[in-house]
Structures are given as structure tokens and as C-alpha cells.
N, C-alpha and C positions, 0 to 999 in steps of 0.2 A: 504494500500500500504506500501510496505518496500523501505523505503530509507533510503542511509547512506550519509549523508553533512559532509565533513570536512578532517580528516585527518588521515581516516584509509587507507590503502595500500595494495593489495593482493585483493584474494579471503576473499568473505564474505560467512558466513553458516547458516544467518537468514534465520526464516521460515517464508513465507510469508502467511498470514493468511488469506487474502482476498477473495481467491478463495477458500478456504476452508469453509467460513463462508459461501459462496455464494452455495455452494455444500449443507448444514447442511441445509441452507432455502427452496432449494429447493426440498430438500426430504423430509423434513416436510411438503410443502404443498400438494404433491405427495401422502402422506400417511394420511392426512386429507381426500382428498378426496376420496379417494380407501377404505378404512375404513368405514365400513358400523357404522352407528349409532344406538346405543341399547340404550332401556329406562333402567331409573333406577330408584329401587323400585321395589315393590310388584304390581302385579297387582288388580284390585279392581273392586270386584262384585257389585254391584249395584242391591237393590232387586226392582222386578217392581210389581207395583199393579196388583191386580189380576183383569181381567174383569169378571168372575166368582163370583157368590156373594160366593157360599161355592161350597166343591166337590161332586159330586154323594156320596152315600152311600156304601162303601164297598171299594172305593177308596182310596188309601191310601195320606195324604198331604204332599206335596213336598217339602214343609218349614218345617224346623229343627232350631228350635231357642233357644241357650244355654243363657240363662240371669244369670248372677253375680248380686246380691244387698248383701251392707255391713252388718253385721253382728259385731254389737260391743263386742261381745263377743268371738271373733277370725278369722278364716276362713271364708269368705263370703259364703252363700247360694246361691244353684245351683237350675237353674228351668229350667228344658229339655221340652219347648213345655207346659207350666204353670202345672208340674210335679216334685214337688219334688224328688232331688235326691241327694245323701251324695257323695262326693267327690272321697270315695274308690269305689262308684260302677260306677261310668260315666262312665269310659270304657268299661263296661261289657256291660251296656245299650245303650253306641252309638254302640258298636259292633252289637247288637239285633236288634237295629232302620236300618242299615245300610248294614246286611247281605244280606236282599232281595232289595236293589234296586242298580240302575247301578247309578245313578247320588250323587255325592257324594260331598254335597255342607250344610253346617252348616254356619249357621249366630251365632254370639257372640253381645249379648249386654251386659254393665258394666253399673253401675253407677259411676258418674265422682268423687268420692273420693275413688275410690278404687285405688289402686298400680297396679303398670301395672304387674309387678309380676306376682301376681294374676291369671291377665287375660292371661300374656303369658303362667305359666304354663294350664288353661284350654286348651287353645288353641295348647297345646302339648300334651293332653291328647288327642284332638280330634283328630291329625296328625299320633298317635301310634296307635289308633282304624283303619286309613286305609282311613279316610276322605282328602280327596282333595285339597278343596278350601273352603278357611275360610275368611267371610265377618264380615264387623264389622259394627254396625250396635249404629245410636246416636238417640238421645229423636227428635232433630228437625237438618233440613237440613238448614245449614246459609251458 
């Protein structure tokens, strides 16, 4: 509330504030609510066991699994589906893996003293091949 006590005279040109703040709250709750809410974050694949002990013969497996282990001697070593492969050809090879099927879903495992670096660049190597959805995938579920 604006009030003036004492010994001014005339016209006053304060601004009263009160209904102005009361405007500001009520439009922020207004817009709280009307504002739909989005998650944030990446969203996260979860791989499910398979009921199948293994696939028919001549079927192709729907699991793609890029593994990272350290390598003290520089660049970590790359295993596409327990297949070695050198860093300059992954792309060439998930593009090969990847041309014939519609579902376009690679899981990444790291070992936990690698740099995430690392694993981000894999994981943009698989995003430029055309791949999808990239799960990350740990030793044990805590």
C-alpha cells in the first residue's frame, strides 16, 4: 500500500505497487499451470533379457554392442559385438551393420577409468553412421 503521513501538500505521483505485484502472482500461477511439463534429460533405453536362449540360424541379432576397454598405451580399444575394430573404421562398419535393418539402436559399454571423452566421441561416431538411440550400458545394476 502507498501512503503518504505528514506534511506533503498537493497531488502525489507515487506508484502504487501492490496491485501490480498482485497482477505478477497471479500470472505466474496462471502460467504454471497452463505450461505443460517436459522431462529433462536424455531419455534411457533399458536392454531387457532375452526369453530366447539364442536366434534361429540365418537371423540376424538385434543387439549391437560397442565396448570401450583402456588401453595404456593411448586410444582405448573398440569391440563391435566381441569384434575387433580400429577407430578409423567404426563408421564404415556400423554403417555395414546398420544399412539393412530398420531398428537403429547400439548399446555402449566403457570401463569406468576411461574419460568420458572417449566414450562421447564413440558415441558421435555412432550418431554420424545414422544410428538412433544410444544406450549405455554398466558391469552391475545398483
Amino acid at each position: 500500500m502507498s501512503m503518504s503521513v505528514g506534511g506533503r501538500r498537493g497531488l502525489s505521483a507515487d506508484i502504487n505497487m501492490t496491485p501490480m505485484i498482485d497482477v505478477l502472482l497471479v500470472l505466474l500461477i496462471i502460467f504454471m499451470c497452463v505450461l505443460p511439463h517436459k522431462p529433462v534429460g536424455e531419455e534411457a533405453l533399458i536392454p531387457q533379457a532375452s526369453k530366447d536362449p539364442a536366434p534361429p540360424p540365418g537371423i540376424i541379432d538385434p543387439t549391437v554392442v560397442l565396448q570401450l576397454a583402456s588401453n595404456p598405451e593411448g586410444r582405448p580399444t573398440l569391440k563391435l559385438n566381441n569384434e575387433e575394430v580400429r577407430w578409423e573404421n567404426l563408421r564404415a562398419r556400423l554403417h555395414a551393420i546398420f544399412d539393412t535393418r530398420q531398428q537403429r539402436v547400439i548399446f555402449v559399454k566403457a570401463d569406468k577409468q576411461l574419460e568420458w571423452q572417449e566414450v562421447a566421441q564413440a558415441i558421435d561416431i555412432a550418431h554420424s553412421a545414422g544410428i538412433l538411440n544410444v544406450g549405455l550400458l554398466t558391469d552391475k545394476m545398483q
